[in-house]
N, C-alpha and C positions, 0 to 999 in steps of 0.2 A: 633208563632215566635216573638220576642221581638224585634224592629228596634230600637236605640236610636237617639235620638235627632240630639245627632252630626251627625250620618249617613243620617239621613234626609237630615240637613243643607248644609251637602258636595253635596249632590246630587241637591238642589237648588242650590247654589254656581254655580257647575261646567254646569250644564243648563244655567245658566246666562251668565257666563263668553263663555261657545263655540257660544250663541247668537251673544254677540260684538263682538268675534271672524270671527262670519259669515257678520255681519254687516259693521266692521271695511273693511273686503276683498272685498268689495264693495261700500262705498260708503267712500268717498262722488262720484259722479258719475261725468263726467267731459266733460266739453266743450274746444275743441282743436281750437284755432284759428291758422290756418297755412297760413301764410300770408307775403307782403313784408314790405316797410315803411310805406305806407297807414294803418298799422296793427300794428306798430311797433312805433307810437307816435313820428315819424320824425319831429325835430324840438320844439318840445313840451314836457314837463313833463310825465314821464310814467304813473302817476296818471290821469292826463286830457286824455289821449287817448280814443277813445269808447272801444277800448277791457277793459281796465279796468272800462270805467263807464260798459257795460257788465256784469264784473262780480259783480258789486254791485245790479243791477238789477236784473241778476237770484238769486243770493244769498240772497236778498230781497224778490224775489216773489215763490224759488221753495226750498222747501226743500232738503236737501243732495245735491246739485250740484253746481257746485263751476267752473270757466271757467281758462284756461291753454294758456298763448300766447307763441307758437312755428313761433313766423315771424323771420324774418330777412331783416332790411335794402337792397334794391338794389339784392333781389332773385327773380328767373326768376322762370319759372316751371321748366325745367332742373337740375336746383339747388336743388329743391323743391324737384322734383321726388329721385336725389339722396338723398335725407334725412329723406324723410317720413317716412319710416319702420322704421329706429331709435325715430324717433317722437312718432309713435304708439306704440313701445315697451316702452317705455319710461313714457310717459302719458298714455295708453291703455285708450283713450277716447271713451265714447258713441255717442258723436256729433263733428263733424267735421267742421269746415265753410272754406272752400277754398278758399282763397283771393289772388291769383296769376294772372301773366298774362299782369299787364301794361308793367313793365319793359320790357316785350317780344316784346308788342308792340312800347312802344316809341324808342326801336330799330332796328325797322323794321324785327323782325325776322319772315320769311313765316308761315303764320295761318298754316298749315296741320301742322305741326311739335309742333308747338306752343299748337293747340288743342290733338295731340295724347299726349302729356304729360301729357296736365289737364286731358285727360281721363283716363289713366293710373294713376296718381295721386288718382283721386277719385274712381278708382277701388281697389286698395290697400289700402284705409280708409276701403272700403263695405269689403273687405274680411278679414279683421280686425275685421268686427262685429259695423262698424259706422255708422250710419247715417250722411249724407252729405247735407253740403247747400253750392250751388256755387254762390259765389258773383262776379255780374257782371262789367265790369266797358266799358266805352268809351276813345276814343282816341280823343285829339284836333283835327280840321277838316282839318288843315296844312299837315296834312297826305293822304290827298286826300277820295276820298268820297268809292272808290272800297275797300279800303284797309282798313279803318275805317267803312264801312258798314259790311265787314266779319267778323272783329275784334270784332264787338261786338255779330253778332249772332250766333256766336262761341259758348260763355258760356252758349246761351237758348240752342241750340243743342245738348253739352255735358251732362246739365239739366236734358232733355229731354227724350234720348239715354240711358242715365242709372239712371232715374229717383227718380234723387236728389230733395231737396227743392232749390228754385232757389230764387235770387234777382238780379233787371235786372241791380240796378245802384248803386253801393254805394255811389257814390258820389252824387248823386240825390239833388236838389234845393242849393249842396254848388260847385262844380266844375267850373261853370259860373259864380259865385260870388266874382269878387275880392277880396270886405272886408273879405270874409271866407277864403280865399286861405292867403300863405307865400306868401313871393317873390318871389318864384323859379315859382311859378303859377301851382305848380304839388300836394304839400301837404298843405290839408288844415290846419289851425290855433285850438289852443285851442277852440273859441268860437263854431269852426265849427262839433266838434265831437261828441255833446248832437244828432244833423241831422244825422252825418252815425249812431249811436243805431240805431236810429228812422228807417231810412233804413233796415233796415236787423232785427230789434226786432219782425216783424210779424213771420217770416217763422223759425225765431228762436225758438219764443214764442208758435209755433204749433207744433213745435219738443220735446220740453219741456215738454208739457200736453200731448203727445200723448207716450211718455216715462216712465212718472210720475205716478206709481200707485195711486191711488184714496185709501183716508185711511179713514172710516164712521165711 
């Protein structure tokens, strides 16, 4: 039987082209940051915020993945909760970082309530198909020590309980630091957001490789 050239050609062509096709439906693969202004470059350039140096740095270090900031200034988990599913349909992200929770706290609203949200939260990431990293934060001690000690062992518990990648502080070595901090003494400054990567790039950076086919 006689095949001609051109039939061959079609037939590598159309192999190629359903390849990218397949590839294209996939990747680039995405990193969701769902977050409030701490996430959302309050006060600062959206260029200087760590979610975007973030995506300069997966984008640098991982092939095909590329990160998505879904924050919002001044959102609670409430907020949050009602908006997620749009989020994920939306972005349909592999990795999730959950950055919720101060606003709930700096007004006073009761942990149980506060914490059934972030769980419910990061269970509609899981059954979306994401992996989850909750990041954690603290409250000024103004708040008293009962209410600021639950507030934060809230996000290990949640962590824990449906066994997310956790980070305990994102504000870690800048929240204490006036020079880092604004005025407002709640969001830190440009110089201060190379420290939160730095904060959260581990548990990020092990969701990443543990994601990432190995290609020899």
């Amino acid at each position: 039987m006689f095949i001609s050239k051109g039939f061959l050609l079609g037939l590598v062509l159309f192999g190629w082209s359903s390849a990218l096709s397949e590839v294209s439906d996939t990747y680039p693969k995405k990193i969701m940051v769902f977050g409030d202004s701490l996430s959302a470059a309050y006060g600062i350039a959206d260029e200087e915020g760590w979610v975007n140096l973030l995506r300069q740095r997966v984008e640098k270090n991982f092939i095909n993945w590329t990160v998505e900031n879904a924050s919002i200034s001044g959102e609670t988990t409430s907020g949050g909760l009602t908006r997620i599913e749009y989020e994920l349909d939306r972005i349909e992200p592999s990795i999730v970082v959950v950055e919720l929770g101060g606003n709930d706290g700096l007004r006073g609203y009761p942990i149980e309530s506060v914490e059934q949200n972030l769980r419910n939260i990061v269970k509609k990431c899981q059954d979306a198909g994401a992996k989850v990293l909750v990041a954690g934060m603290r409250l000024p001690p103004n708040y008293g020590n009962q209410y600021t000690d639950s507030f934060y062992k809230m996000f290990e518990r949640v962590a824990t309980e449906l066994n997310t990648a956790y980070t305990p502080f994102l504000l870690d070595k800048v929240g204490d630091q006036e020079d880092l901090m604004q005025n407002d003494g709640v969001h830190p400054k440009s110089i201060a957001q190379p420290i939160l990567l730095d904060n959260i790039w581990p548990e990020v950076d092990r969701l990443l490789t543990a994601l990432t086919p190995v290609v020899n």
